[in-house]
N, C-alpha and C positions, 0 to 999 in steps of 0.2 A: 504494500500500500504506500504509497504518497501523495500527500496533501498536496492541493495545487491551489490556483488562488496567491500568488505572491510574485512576482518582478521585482521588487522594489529594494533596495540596498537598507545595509542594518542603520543606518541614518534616518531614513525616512519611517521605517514602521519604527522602531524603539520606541516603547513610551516608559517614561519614570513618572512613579510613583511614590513618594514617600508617609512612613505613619508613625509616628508618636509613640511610645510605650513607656510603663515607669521610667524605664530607668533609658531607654535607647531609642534612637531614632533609625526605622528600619528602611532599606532604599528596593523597592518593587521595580525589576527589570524588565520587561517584559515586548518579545517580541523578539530577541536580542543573540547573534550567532555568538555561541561560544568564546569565540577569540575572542571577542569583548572583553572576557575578562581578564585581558592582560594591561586594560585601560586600567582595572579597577585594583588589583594590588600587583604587588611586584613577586615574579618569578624566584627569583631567591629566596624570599622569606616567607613562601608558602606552599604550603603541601596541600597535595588533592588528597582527598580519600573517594574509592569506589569500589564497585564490587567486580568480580571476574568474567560477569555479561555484559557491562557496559563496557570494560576494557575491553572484550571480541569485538563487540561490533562498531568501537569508535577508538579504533586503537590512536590513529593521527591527530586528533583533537587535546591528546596528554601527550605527543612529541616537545621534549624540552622541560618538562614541569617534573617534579616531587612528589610521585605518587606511592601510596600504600594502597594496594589493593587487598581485597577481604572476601571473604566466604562468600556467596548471595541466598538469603533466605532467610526467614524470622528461625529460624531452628539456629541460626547463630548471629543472633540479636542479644548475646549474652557477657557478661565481665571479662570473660576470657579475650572475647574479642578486644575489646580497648585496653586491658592490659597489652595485646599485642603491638595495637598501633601507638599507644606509649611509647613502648621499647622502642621501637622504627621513628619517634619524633625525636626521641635521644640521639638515636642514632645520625637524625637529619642535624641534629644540633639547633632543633627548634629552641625560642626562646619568648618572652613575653612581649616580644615585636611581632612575632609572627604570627599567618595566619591560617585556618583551618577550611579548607573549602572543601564539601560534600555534596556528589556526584552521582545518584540515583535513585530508585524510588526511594519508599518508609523506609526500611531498615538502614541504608545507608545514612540517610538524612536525622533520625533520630540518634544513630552513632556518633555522623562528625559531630552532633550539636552537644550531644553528651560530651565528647571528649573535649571539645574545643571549650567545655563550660570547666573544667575539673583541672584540664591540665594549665600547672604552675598558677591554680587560682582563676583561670580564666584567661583566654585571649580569642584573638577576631574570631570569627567566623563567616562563613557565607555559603549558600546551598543553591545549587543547580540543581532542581528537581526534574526526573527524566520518565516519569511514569504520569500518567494520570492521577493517579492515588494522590502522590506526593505533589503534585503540582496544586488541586485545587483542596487537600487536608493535608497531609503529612508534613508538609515544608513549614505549615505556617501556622505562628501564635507560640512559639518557642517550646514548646513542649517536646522533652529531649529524652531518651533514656532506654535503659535495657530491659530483660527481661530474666524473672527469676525461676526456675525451674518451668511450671506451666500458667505461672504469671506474668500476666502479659503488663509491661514498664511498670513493675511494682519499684525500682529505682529510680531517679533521674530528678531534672530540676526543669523549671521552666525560666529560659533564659533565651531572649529574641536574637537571630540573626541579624549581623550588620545589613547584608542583603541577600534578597532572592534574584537567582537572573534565570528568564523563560525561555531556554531553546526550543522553540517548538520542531526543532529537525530531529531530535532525541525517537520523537515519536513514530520517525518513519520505520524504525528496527523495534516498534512494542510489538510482542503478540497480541493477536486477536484478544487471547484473553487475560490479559494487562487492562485491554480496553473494560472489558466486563468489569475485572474488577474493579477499577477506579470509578466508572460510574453507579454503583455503589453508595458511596462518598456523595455525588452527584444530585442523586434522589434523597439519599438523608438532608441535604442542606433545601433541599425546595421542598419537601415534609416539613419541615420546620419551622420554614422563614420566607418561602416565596411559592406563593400559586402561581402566579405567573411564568416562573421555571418550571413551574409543575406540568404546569397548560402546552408549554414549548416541546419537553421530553415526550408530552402524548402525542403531539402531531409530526416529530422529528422519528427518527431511529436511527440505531446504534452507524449504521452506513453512512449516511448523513454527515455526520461529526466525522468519520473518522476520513472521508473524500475532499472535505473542505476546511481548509487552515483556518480560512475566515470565520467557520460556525464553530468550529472546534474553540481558538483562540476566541471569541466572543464568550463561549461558554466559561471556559475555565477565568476569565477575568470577570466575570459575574460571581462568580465560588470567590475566590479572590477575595472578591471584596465585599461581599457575604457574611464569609467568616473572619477577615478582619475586622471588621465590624463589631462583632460579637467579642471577639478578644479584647478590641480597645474598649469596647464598655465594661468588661472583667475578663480581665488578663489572669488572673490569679485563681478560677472558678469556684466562687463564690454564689453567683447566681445565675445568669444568662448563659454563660458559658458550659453549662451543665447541659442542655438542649442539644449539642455537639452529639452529649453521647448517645442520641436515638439511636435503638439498634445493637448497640453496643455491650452491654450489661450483659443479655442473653449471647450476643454476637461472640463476645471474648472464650465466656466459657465454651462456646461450639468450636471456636476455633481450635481451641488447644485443645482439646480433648478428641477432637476427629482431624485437625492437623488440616482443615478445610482454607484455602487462600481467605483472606479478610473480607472482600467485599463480599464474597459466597458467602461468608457466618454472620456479617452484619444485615445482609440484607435478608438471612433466617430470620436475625433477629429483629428487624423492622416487622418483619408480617406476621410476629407472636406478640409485639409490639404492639398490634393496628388491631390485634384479636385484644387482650390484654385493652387496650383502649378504647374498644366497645362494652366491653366487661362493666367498667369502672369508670368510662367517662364519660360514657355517650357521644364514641362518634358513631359516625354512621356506617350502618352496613357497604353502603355504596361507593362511600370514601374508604371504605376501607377494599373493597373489590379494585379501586382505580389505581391502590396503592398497588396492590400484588398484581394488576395487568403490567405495570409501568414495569415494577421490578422483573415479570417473566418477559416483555417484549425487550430489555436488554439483556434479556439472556441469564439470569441470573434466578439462585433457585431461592423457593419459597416456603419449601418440607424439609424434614428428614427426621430419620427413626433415631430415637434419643434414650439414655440412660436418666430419668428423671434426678433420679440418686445422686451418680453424678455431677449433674449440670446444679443442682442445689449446693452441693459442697463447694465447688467452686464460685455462686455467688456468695458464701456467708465471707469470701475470703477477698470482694472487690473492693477496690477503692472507695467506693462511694456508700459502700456500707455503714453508717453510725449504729452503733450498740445494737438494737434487736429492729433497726428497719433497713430500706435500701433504698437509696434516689432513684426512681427510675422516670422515663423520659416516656410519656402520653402526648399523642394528640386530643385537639379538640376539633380539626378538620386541618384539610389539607392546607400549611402554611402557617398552623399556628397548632407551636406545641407548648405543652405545662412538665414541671417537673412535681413529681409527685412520693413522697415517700408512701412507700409498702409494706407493711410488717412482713419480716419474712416468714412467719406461719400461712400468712396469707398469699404470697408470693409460690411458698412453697406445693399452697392447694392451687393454683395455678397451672403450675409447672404438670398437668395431667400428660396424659401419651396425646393426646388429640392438641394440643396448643403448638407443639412444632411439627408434627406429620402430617395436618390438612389444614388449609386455612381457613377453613369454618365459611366457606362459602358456596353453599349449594347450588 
């Protein structure tokens, strides 16, 4: 596949962007060929990190540069890892001038942003996101970190990138289903915060996006700034910021426990979500049918046979868990979600064989 839809030199499409956050001001690239980034720090005093698919398929793009390259895959999203790329910044004789720039989808991007936050106390960093995931959630609102045994970033800190920069040529070498799973990501943010993307995704399809730069790049700077949006109004997820994790809650435990790519387990977890939010909130059947068409006509699944047992232990142990309830993320129609705590006894009588293996829609 390649996007068409562009003539135009990296001058003319660029657009910057910049946004505010406690403590940093972060710079949004977008539009913008790789080499750019030799406008933006200097060659010597910075190291790429990536992983071993993006070095196959764009080996010329890190000719001349400091790279560490790394495992690819959340199975090694773990301490061991940045211990690694530690030892190898010693080795570069990195120092607290330098800077960390991270080179693909989620796992990569939450790595360099972890290490680039730890090491010697903190120094620069910057993320090239080259997936979909990572481009319109993974990259952005600084949230950094690893993952413990089959918890998913139970470590890590939230600490914003100096900057994001958008290749959008990254994406002529994504698999088919990269694209899947980023959109994902996609539909949880227009669940949440926009009918109107919602309305777009129903009349568009996954072909669509992925034949035109222009819809594609319109799209992902919509998410963009979406969810910065949401960040800059709490950075630190106290309130608003919690709506992100639609999906998510039941998503995590599916993931790890069946080893299922993220947008597959988040978008399980949207459509026991949508069930779950008919239950107890009153939405509607209907909105909730529009959810699970949207999520099956990108391809993306909306069952699967579960250990309830299971999937229960691993919620009493999420984040967002306080003492005897759990945040979790309801609509009340498409575009507008509430965060609602659940006791988990009642969570627990939820959690039946029927809430993830059929979507309760006759």
């Amino acid at each position: 596949m390649m996007m068409t839809d562009t003539d135009l030199n990296v001058e003319q499409r660029m657009k910057i962007v910049e946004h505010t956050f406690s403590d940093k001001t972060t710079s949004y690239y977008f539009d913008v060929d790789f080499s750019y980034l030799e406008n933006m720090v200097t060659k010597h005093n910075t190291v790429l990190i990536t992983d071993e698919h993006i070095l196959h398929h764009h080996q010329e793009k890190f000719a001349g540069w400091k790279t560490i390259v790394i495992q690819s895959g959340e199975a090694f999203k773990k301490q061991a890892a940045v211990d690694r790329i530690i030892d190898q910044l010693i080795g570069f004789e990195a120092d607290r001038t330098s800077c960390i720039v991270g080179i693909g989808g989620g796992v990569v991007t939450d790595i360099a942003g972890y290490t680039a936050g730890i090491y010697m106390r903190g120094i620069r960093c910057g993320l090239v996101p080259t997936t979909i995931l990572a481009m319109v959630d993974a990259s952005i609102g600084g949230k950094n970190g690893v993952d413990v045994g089959a918890y998913k970033n139970l470590v890590g800190l939230i600490r914003q990138p100096d900057f994001l920069l958008y290749d959008y040529s990254f994406l002529n070498s994504l698999p088919e289903n990269e694209w899947v799973n980023g959109f994902a990501e996609i539909i949880k943010h227009a669940s949440i915060k926009d009918a109107e993307m919602f309305n777009l995704l129903e009349t568009e399809d996954l072909a669509a996006f992925r034949n035109s730069r222009a819809k594609i790049a319109d799209l992902i700077e919509q998410n963009v700034q979406l969810k910065t949006s949401v960040v800059l109004n709490d950075e630190f997820e106290r309130g608003e910021r919690k709506l992100l994790n639609f999906g998510h809650t039941l998503g995590h435990a599916i993931e790890n426990i069946y080893s299922l790519p993220h947008g597959h387990a988040v978008s399980i977890g949207m459509a026991a979500a949508a069930t779950i939010s008919e239950k107890l909130n009153g939405f509607s059947q209907a909105e909730k049918l529009r959810l699970i068409e949207v999520l099956s006509k990108y391809q993306l699944p909306v069952t699967i046979q579960f250990d309830e047992q299971k999937i229960f232990e691993m919620l009493k142990l999420d984040k967002k868990r306080s003492t005897n309830e759990i945040g979790f993320i309801l609509l009340n129609s498409i575009g507008d979600a509430i965060v609602k705590s659940i006791p988990l006894i009642q969570l627990q009588d939820l959690l039946s064989p029927s809430l993830l293996s059929n979507t309760g829609v006759n």
